[in-house]
N, C-alpha and C positions, 0 to 999 in steps of 0.2 A: 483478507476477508472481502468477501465482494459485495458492495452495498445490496444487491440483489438478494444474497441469500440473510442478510441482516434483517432487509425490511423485513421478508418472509417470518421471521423469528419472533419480528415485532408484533406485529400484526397475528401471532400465532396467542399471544398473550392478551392480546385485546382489541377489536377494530379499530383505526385511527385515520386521523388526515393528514394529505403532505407534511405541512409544518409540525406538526406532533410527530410524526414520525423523523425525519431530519432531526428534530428537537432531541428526539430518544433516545437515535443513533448515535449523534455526537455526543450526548452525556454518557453513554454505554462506553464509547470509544477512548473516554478520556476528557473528553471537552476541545471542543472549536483548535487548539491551537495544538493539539496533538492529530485530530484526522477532520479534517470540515469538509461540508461537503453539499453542493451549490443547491438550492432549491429547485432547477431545472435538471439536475441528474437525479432528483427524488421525483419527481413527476415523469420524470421520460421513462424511468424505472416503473412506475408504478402503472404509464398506458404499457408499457412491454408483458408486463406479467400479468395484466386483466386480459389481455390479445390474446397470451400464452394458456388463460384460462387457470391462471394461478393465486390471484386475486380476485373480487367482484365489486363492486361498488354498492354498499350498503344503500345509504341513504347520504342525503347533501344537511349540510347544517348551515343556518343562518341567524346569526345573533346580529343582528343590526349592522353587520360587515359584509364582507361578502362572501358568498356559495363554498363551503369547506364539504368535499366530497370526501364520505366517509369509506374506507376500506376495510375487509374483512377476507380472510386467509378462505379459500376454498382446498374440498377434497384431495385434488392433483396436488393444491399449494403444500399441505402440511404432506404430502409424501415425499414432496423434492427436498423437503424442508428436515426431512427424516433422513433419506435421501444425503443430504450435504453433511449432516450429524453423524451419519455412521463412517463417513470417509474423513482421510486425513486431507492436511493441507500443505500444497509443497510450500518448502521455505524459497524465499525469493533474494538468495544472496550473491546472485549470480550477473543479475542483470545490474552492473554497477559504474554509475556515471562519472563516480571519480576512477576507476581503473581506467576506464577509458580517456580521460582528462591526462591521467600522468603517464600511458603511453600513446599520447600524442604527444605530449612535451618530451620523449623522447626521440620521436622522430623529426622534431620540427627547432627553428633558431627562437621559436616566439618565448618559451618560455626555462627557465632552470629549473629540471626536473625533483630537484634539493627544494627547490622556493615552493614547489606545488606540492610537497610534501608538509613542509614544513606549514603554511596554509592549511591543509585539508585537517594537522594535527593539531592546529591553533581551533578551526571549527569542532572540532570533534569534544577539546575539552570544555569549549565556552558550553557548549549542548551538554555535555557531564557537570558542569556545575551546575546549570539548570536546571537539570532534572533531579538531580540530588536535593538542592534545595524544594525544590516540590514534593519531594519523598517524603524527606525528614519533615517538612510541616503538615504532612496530611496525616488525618485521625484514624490511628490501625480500628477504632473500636466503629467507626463510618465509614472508614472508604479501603479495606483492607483489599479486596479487587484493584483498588485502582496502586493502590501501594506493588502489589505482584504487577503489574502490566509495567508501572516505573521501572521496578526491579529489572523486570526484564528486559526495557530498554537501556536502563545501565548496564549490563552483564554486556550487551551488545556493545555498545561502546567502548567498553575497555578492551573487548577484543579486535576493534578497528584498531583502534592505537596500538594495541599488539603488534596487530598485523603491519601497521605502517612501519613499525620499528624492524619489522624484519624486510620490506621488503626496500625498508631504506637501507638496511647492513648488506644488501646484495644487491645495490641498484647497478654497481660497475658491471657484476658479473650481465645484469637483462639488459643492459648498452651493447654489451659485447655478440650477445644471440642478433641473427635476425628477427626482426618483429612480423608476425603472421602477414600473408599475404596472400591475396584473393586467389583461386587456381584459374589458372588462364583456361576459356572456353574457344573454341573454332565461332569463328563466325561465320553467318548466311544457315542457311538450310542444311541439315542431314542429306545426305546420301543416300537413295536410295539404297534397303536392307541393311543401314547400320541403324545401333540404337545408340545412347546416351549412356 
């Protein structure tokens, strides 16, 4: 989810300021230690989409602190915001920093492609007992949202570890392949009438 179309969301529900909004986000998300998210990515967000004519700036509030600029969803806002509602969202399983980690430890002496295995599946369950225990203690009858959002980051979990188990039962055979490698390009200038 892209903070961008969040705030939108937020703010479709009620006008609010930076820190109220941040504030909403995170508890919406999960809380701070599932998705946080900096107080300067909420305000650069927030001048991008009053720019984009997406937002407006209400009014400023000041309670004896300082200048809290008020936000409120415009026209364009709630259609992109409709907009992002009627589409899906791709899944992001693709781009993944430990496949890349355990083949570079196959290509390299630094590390045993076994140990960085066997690490990634030590990480994987300390985060499944984690979450588990957060499951199991929160209230289905208050936080039944946030119990499905656990769920489903457990469901994920246990198909990492799947997955590790199988790609550890065939690690001989992807030692054995070559590992991808960039397609060599000509260097300097094209030729006159050729293309690419």
């Amino acid at each position: 989810m892209s903070v961008r179309n969040a705030i939108l969301g937020l703010l479709a529900d009620h006008p609010r300021h930076g820190y109220e909004l941040r504030a909403a986000f995170e508890a919406l998300a999960g809380g701070e230690a599932l998705w946080s998210v900096k107080p300067a990515q909420v305000y650069t967000t927030l001048a991008r989409l009053e720019e984009g004519g997406l937002v407006a700036q209400d009014s400023v509030e000041q309670d004896g602190g300082p200048e809290k600029h008020i936000y409120s969803l415009t026209a364009a806002g709630r259609a992109e915001l409709a907009d992002w509602f009627a589409s899906g969202v791709p899944a992001e399983h693709q781009r993944d920093e430990f496949f890349v980690k355990l083949m570079l430890s196959l290509t390299t002496d630094v590390a045993n492609p076994y140990r960085v295995l066997q690490a990634q599946r030590s990480k994987l369950y300390q985060e499944l007992h984690d979450l588990t225990t957060r499951r199991n203690r929160a209230d289905p009858r208050r936080e039944l949202a946030q119990i499905f959002l656990l769920d489903k980051s457990i469901m994920h979990l246990e198909a990492d570890l799947r997955w590790l188990d199988l790609i550890e039962a065939r690690l001989d055979d992807i030692r054995r392949q070559p590992l991808p490698r960039p397609t060599p390009r000509p260097r300097g200038r094209p030729k006159k009438g050729t293309r690419d």
